[in-house]
N, CA, C and O atoms as a DFTB+ gen file, in Angstrom:
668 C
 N C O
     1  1      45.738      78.821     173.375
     2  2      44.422      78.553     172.823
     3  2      43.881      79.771     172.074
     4  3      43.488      79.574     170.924
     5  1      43.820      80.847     172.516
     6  2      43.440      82.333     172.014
     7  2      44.358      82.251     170.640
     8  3      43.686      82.240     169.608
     9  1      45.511      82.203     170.504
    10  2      46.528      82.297     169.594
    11  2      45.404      81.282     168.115
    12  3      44.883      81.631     167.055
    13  1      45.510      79.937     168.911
    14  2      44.665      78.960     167.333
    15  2      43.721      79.620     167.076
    16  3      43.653      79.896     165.878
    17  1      42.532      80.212     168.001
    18  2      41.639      80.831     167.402
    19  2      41.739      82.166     166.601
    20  3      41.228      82.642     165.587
    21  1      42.484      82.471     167.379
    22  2      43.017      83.975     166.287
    23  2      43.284      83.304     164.699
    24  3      42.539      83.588     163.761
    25  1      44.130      82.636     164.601
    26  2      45.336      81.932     163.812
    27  2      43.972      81.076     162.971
    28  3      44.278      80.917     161.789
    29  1      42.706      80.558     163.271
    30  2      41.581      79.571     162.590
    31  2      40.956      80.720     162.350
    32  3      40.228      80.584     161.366
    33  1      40.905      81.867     162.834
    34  2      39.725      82.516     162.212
    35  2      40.187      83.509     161.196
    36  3      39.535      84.270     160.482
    37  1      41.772      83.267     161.335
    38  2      42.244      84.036     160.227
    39  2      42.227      83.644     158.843
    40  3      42.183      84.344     157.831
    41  1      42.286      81.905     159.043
    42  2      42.337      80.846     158.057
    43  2      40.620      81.197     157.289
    44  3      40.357      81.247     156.088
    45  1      39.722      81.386     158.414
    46  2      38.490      80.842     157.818
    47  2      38.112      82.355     156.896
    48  3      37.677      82.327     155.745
    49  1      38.411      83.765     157.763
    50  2      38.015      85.077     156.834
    51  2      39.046      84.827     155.280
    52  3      38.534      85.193     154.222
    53  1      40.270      84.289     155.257
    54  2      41.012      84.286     154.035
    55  2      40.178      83.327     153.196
    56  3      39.735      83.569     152.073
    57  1      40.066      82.509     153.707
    58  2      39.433      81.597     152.621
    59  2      37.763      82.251     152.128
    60  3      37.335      81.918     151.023
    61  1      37.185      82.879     152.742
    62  2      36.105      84.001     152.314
    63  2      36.238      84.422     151.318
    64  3      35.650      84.341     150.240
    65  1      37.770      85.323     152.012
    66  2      37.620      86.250     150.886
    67  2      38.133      85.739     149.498
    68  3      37.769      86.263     148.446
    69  1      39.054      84.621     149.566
    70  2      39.534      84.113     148.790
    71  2      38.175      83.069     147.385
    72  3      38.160      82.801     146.183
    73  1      37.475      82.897     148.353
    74  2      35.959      82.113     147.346
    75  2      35.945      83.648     147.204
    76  3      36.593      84.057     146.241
    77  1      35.397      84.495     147.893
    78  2      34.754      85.777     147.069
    79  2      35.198      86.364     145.544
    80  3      34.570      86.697     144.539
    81  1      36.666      86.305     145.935
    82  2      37.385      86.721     144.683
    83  2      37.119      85.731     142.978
    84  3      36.973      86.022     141.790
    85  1      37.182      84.441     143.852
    86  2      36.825      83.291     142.477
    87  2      35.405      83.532     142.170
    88  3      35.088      83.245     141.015
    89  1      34.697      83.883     142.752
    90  2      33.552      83.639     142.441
    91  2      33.288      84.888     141.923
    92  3      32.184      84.909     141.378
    93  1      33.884      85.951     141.884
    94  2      33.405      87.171     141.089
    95  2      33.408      87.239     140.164
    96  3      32.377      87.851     139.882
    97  1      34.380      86.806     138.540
    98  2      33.660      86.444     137.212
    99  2      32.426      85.598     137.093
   100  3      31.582      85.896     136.248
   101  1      32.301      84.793     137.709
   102  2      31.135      83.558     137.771
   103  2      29.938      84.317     138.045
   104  3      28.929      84.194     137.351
   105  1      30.018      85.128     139.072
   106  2      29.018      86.079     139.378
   107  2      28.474      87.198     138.290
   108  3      27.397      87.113     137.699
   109  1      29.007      87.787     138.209
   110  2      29.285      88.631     136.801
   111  2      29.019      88.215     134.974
   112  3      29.029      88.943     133.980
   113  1      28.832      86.963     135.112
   114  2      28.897      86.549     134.095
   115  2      27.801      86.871     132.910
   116  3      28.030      86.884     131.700
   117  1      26.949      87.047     133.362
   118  2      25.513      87.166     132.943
   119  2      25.419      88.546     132.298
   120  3      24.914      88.958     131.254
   121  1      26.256      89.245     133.550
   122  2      25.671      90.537     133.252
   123  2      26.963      91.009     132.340
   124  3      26.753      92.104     131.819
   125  1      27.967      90.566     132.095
   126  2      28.820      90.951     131.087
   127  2      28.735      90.001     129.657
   128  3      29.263      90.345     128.599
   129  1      28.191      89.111     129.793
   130  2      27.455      88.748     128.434
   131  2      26.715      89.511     127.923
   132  3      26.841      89.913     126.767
   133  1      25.650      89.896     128.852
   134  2      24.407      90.995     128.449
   135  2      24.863      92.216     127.727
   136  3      24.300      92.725     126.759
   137  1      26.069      92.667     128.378
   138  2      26.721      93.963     127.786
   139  2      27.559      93.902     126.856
   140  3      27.705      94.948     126.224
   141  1      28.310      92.822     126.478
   142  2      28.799      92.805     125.275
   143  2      28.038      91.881     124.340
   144  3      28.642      91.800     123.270
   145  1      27.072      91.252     124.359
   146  2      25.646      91.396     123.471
   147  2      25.842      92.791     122.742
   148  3      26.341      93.096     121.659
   149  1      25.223      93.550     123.816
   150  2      24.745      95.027     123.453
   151  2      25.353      96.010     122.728
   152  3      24.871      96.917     122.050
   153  1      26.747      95.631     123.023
   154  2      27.696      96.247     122.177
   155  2      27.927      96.003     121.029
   156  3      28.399      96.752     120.174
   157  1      27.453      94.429     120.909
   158  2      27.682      93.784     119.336
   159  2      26.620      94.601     118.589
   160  3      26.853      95.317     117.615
   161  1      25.377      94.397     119.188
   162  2      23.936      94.787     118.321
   163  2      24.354      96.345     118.233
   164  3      23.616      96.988     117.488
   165  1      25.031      96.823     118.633
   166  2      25.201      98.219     118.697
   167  2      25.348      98.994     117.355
   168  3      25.571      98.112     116.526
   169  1      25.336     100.107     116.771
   170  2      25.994     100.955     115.878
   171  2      26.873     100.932     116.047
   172  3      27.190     101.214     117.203
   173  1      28.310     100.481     114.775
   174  2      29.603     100.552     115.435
   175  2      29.903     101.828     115.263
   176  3      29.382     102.696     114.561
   177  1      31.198     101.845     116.302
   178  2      31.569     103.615     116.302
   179  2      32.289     103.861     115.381
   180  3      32.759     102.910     114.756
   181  1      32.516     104.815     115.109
   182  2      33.127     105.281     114.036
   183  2      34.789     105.125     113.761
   184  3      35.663     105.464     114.558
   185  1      34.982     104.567     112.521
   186  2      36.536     104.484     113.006
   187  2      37.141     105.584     113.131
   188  3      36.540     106.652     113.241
   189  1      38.746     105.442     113.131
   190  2      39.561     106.797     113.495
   191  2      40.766     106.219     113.385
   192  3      41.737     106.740     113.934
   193  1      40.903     104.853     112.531
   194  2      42.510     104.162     112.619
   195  2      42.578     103.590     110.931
   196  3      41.497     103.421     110.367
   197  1      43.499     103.388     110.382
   198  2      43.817     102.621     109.253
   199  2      44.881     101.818     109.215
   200  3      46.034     101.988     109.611
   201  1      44.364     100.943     108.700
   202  2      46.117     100.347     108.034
   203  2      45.928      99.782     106.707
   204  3      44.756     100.003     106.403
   205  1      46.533      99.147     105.756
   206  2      46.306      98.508     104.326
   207  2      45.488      98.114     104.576
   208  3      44.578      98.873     104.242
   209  1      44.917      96.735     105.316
   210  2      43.736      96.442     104.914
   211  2      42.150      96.684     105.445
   212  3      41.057      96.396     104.956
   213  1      42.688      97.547     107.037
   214  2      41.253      97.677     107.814
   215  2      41.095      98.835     108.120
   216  3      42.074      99.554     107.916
   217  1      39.864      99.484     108.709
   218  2      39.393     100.578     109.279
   219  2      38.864      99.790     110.510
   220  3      38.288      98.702     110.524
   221  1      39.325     100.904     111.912
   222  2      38.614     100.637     112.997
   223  2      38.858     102.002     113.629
   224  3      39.419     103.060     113.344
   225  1      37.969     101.313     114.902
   226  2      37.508     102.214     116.244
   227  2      38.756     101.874     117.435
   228  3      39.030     100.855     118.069
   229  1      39.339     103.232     117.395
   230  2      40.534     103.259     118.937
   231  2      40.146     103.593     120.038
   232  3      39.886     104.789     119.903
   233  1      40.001     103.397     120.737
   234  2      39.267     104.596     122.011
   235  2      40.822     105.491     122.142
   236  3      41.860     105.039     121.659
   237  1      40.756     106.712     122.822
   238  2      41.245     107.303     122.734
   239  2      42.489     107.609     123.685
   240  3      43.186     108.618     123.583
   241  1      42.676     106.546     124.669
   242  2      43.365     105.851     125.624
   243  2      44.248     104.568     125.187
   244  3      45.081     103.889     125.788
   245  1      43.735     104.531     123.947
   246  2      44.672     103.152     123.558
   247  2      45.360     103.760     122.455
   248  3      44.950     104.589     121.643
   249  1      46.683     103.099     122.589
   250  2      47.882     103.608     121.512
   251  2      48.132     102.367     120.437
   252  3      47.893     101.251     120.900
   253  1      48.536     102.417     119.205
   254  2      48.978     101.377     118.624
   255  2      50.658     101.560     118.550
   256  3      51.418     102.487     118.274
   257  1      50.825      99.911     119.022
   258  2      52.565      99.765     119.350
   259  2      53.075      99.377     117.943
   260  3      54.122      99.859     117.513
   261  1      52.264      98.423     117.163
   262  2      53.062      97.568     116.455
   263  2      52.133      97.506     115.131
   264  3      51.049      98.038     115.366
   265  1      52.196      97.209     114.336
   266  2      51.168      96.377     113.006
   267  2      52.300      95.466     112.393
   268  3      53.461      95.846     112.240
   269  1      51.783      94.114     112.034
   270  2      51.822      93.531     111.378
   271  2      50.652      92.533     110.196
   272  3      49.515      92.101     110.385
   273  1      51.341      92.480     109.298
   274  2      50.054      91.937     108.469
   275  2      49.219      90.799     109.370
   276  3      49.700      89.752     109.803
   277  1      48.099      91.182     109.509
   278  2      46.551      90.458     110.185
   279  2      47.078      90.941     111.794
   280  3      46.096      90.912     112.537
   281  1      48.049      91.273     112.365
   282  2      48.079      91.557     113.373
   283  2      48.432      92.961     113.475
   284  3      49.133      93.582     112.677
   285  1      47.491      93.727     115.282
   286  2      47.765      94.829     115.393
   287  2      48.045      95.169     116.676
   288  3      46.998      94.961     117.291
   289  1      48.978      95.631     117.527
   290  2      49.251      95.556     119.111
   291  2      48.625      97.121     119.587
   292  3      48.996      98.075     118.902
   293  1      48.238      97.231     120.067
   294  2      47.750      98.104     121.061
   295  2      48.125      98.148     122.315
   296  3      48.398      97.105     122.909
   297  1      48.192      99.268     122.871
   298  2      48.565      99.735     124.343
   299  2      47.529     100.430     125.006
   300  3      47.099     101.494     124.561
   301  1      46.978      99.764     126.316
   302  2      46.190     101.246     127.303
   303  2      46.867     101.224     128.577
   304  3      46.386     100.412     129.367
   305  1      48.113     102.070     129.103
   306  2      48.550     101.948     129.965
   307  2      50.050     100.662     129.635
   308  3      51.040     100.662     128.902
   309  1      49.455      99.718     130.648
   310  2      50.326      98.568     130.941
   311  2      49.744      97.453     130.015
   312  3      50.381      96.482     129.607
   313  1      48.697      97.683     129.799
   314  2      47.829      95.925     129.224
   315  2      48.064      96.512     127.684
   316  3      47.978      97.656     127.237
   317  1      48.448      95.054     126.972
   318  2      48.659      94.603     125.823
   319  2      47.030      93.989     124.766
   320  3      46.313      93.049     125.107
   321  1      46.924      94.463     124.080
   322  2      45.716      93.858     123.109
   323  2      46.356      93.395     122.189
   324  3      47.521      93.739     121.995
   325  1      45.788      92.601     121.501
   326  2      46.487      91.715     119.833
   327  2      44.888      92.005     119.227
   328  3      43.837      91.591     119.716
   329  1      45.045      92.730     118.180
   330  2      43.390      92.702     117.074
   331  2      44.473      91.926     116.116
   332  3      45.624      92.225     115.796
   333  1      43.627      90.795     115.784
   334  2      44.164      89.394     114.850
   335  2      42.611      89.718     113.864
   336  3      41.459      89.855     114.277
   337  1      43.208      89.768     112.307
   338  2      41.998      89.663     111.259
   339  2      42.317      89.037     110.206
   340  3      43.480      88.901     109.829
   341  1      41.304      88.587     109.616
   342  2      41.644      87.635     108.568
   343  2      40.628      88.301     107.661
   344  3      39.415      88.242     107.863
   345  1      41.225      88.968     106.599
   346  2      40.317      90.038     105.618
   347  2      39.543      88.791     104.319
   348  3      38.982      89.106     103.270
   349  1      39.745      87.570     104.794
   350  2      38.786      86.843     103.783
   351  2      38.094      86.201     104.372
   352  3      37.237      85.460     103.890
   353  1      38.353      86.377     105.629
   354  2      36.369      85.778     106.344
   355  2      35.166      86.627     106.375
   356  3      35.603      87.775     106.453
   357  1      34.049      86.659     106.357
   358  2      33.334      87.903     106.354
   359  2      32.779      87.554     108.083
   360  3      33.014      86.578     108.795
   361  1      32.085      88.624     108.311
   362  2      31.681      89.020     109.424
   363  2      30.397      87.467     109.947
   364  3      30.070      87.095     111.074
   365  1      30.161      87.159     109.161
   366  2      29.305      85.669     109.398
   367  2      30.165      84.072     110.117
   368  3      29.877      83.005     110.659
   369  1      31.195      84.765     109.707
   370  2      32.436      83.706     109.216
   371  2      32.350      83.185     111.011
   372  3      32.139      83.895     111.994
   373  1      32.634      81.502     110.922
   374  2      33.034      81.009     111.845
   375  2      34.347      80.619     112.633
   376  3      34.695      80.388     113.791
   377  1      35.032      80.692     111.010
   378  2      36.443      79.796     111.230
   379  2      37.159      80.145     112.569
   380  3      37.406      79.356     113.481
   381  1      37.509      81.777     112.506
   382  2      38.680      82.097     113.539
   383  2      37.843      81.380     114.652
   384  3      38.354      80.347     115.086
   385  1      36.386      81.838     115.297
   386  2      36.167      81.279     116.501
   387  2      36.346      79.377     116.425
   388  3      36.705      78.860     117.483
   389  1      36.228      78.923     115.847
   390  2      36.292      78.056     115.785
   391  2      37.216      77.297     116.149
   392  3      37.157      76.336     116.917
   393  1      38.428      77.891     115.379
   394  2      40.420      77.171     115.960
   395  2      40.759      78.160     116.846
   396  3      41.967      78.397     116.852
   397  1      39.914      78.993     117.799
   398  2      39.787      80.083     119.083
   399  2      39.816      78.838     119.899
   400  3      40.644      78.216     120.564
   401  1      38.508      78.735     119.553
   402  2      37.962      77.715     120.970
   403  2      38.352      76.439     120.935
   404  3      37.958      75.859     121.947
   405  1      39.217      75.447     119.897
   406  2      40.212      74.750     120.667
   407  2      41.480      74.796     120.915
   408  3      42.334      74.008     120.507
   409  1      41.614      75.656     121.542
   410  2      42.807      76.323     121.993
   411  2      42.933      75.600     123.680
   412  3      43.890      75.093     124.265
   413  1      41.858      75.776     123.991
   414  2      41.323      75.482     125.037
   415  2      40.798      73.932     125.494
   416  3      40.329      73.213     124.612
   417  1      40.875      73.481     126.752
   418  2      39.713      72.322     126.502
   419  2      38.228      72.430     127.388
   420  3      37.283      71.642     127.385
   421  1      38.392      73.614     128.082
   422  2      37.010      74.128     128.937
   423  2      37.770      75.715     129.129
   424  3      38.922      76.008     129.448
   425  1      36.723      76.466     128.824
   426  2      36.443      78.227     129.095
   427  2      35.656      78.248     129.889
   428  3      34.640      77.556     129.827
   429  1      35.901      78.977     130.755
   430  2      35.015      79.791     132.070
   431  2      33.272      80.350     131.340
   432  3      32.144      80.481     131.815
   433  1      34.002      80.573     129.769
   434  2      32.817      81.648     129.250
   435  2      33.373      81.188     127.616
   436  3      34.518      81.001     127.204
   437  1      32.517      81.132     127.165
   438  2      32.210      80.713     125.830
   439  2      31.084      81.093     125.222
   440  3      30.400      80.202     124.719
   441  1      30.696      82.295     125.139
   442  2      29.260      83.025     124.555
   443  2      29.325      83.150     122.856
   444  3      30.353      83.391     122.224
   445  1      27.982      82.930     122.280
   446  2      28.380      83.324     120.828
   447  2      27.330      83.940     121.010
   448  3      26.708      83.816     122.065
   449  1      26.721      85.113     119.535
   450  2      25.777      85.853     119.065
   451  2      26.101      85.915     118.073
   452  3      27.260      86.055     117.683
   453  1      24.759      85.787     117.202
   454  2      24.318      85.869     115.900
   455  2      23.264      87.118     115.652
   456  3      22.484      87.333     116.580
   457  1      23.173      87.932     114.522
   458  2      22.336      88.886     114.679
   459  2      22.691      89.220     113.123
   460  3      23.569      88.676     112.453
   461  1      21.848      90.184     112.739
   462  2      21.800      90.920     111.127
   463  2      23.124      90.148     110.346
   464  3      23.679      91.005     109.657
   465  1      23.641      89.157     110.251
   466  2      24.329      88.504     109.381
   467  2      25.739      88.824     110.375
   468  3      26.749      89.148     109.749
   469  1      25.813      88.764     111.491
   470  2      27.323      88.735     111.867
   471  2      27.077      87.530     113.002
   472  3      26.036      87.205     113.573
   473  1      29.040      86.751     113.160
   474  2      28.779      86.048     114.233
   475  2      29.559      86.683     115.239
   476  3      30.590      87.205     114.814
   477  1      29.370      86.764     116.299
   478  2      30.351      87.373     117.268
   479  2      30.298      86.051     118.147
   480  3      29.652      85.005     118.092
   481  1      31.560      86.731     119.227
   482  2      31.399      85.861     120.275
   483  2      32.812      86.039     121.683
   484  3      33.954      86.329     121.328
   485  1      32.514      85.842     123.014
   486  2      33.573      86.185     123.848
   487  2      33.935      84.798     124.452
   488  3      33.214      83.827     124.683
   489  1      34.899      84.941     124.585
   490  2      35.406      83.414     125.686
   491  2      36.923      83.927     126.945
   492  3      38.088      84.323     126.927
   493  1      36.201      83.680     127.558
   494  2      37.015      83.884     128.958
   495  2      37.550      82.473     129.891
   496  3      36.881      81.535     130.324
   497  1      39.116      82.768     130.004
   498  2      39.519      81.574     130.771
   499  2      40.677      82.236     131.568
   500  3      41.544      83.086     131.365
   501  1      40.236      81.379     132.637
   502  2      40.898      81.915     133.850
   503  2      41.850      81.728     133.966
   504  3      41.797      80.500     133.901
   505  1      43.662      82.128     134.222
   506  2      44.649      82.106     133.996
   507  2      45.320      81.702     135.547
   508  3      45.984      80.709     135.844
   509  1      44.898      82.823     136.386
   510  2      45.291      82.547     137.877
   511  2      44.469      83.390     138.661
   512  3      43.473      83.908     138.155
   513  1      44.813      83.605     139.972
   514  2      43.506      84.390     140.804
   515  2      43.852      85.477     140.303
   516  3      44.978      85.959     140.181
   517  1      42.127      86.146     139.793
   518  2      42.236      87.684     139.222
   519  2      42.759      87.999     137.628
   520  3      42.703      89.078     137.038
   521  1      43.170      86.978     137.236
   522  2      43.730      87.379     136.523
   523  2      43.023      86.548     135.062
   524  3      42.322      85.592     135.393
   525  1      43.107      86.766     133.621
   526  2      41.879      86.231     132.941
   527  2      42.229      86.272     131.486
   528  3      42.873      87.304     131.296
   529  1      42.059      85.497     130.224
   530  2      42.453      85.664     128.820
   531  2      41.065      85.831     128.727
   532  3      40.264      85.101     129.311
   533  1      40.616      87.228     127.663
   534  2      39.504      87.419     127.415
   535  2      40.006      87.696     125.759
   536  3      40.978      88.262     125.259
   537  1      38.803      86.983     125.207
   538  2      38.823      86.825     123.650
   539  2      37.675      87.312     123.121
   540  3      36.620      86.810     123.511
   541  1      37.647      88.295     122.213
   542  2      36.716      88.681     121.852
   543  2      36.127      89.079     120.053
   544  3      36.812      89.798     119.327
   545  1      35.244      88.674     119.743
   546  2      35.375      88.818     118.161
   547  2      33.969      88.474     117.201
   548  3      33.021      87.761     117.530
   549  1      34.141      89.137     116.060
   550  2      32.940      88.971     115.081
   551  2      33.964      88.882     113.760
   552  3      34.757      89.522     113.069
   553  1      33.339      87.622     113.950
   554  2      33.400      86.664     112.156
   555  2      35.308      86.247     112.190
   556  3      35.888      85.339     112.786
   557  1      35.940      87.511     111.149
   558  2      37.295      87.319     110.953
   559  2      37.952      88.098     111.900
   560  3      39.183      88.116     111.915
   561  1      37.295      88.744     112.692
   562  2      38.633      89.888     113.689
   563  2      37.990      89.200     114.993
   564  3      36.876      88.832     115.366
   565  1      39.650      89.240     115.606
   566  2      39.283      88.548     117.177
   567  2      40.480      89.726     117.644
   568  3      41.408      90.100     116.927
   569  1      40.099      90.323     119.442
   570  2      40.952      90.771     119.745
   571  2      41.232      90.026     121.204
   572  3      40.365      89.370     121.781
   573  1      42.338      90.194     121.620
   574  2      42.689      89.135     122.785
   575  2      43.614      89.750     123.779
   576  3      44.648      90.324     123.436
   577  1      43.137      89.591     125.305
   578  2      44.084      90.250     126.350
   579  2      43.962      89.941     127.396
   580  3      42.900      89.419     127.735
   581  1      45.071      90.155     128.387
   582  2      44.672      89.532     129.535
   583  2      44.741      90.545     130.663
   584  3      45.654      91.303     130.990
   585  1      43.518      90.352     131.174
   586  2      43.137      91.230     132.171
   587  2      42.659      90.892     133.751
   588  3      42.411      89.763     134.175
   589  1      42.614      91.718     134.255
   590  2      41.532      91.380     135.859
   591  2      40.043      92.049     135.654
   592  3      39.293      91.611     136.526
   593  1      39.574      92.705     135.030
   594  2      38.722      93.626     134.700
   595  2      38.067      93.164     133.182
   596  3      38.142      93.733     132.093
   597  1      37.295      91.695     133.641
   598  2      36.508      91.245     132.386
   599  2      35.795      91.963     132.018
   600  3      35.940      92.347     130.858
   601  1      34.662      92.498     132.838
   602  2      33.440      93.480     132.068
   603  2      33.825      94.479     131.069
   604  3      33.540      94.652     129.884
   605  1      34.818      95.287     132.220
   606  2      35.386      96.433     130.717
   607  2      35.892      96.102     130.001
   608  3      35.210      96.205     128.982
   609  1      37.244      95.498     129.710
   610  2      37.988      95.234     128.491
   611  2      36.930      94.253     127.596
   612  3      36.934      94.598     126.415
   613  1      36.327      93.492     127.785
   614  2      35.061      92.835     127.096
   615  2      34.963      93.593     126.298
   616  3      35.577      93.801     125.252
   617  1      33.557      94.388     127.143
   618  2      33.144      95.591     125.777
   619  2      33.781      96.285     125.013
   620  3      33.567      96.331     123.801
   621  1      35.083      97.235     125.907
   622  2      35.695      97.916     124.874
   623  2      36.262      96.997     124.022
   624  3      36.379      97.434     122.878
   625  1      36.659      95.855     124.192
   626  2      37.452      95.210     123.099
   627  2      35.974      94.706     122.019
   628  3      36.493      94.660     120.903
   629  1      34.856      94.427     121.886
   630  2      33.996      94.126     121.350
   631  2      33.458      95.218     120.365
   632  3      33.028      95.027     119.228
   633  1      33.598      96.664     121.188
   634  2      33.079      97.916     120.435
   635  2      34.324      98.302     119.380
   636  3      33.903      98.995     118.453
   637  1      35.631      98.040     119.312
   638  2      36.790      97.713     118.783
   639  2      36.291      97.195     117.333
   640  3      36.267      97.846     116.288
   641  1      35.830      95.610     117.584
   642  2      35.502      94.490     116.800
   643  2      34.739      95.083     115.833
   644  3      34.899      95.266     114.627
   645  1      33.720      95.393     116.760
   646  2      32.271      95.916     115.972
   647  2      32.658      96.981     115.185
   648  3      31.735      97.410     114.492
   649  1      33.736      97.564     115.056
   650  2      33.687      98.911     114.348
   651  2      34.490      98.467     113.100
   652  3      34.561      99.215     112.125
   653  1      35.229      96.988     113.125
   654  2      36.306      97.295     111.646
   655  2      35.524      96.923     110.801
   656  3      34.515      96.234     110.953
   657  1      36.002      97.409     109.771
   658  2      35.775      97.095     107.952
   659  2      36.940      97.161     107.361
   660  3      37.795      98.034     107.512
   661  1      36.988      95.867     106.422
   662  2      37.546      95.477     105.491
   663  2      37.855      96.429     104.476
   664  3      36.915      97.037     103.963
   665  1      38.985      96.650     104.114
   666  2      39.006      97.459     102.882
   667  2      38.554      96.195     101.367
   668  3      38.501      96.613     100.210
């Protein structure tokens, strides 16, 4: 008898912690909208990267692996980024989000912002426990990765966004 209860109450703390874990983007959600808002409305940073057709912002932890035309791979560590641009949409532009979001048939997170003539916008979908495709982008540049750590890669991938220009 001691044994089931051991053995049920082990069942009932896993499953705790197990809602705890799901429920932590859901929880979070608000407040990592709020912050990559903020990042959009932001001053973008300054770039420090080129290629033929764009200027952007690297943080200084991320490496570039690869370029290809409209595509650019990045490295921080282990996690993979894709910056995808399309140099004839302008920063208003809907299209990319547009064939983004049916990619999908429900996102966890589907935020847009509009502000001084740009559209941005993030969409997050949950892949498996912890684990997450976060999409992020204004107008023609979207960057995309999959992470456990929505809040940060969000922003930094948004402050990314916010910084290219078109040659």
């Amino acid at each position: 008898m001691i044994e089931f209860r051991r053995a049920f109450g082990l069942v009932i703390v896993g499953l705790f912690l197990l809602s705890g874990c799901s429920a932590q983007f859901s929880e979070q959600k608000a407040e990592i909208k709020k912050d990559v808002l903020t990042t959009f409305e932001a001053q973008p940073e300054k770039t420090n990267h080129s290629t033929k057709d764009i200027d952007f912002y690297l943080p200084s932890n991320f490496k570039v692996e690869e370029e290809k035309p409209n595509n650019i791979l990045f490295k921080n560590g282990s996690k993979t980024y894709i910056l995808f641009y399309n140099q004839h949409e302008k920063d208003d532009s809907k299209v990319v989000y547009d064939s983004t979001a049916k990619q999908q048939k429900e996102w966890d997170a589907n935020e847009t912002f509009s502000e001084n003539g740009k559209f941005g916008y993030m969409m997050v979908k949950q892949l498996k426990e912890n684990q997450y495709q976060v999409i992020v982008g204004i107008g023609g540049v979207k960057l995309t990765t999959e992470t456990e750590n929505v809040k940060e890669d969000a922003e930094t991938m948004m402050s990314i966004a916010n910084s290219v220009n078109v040659k």
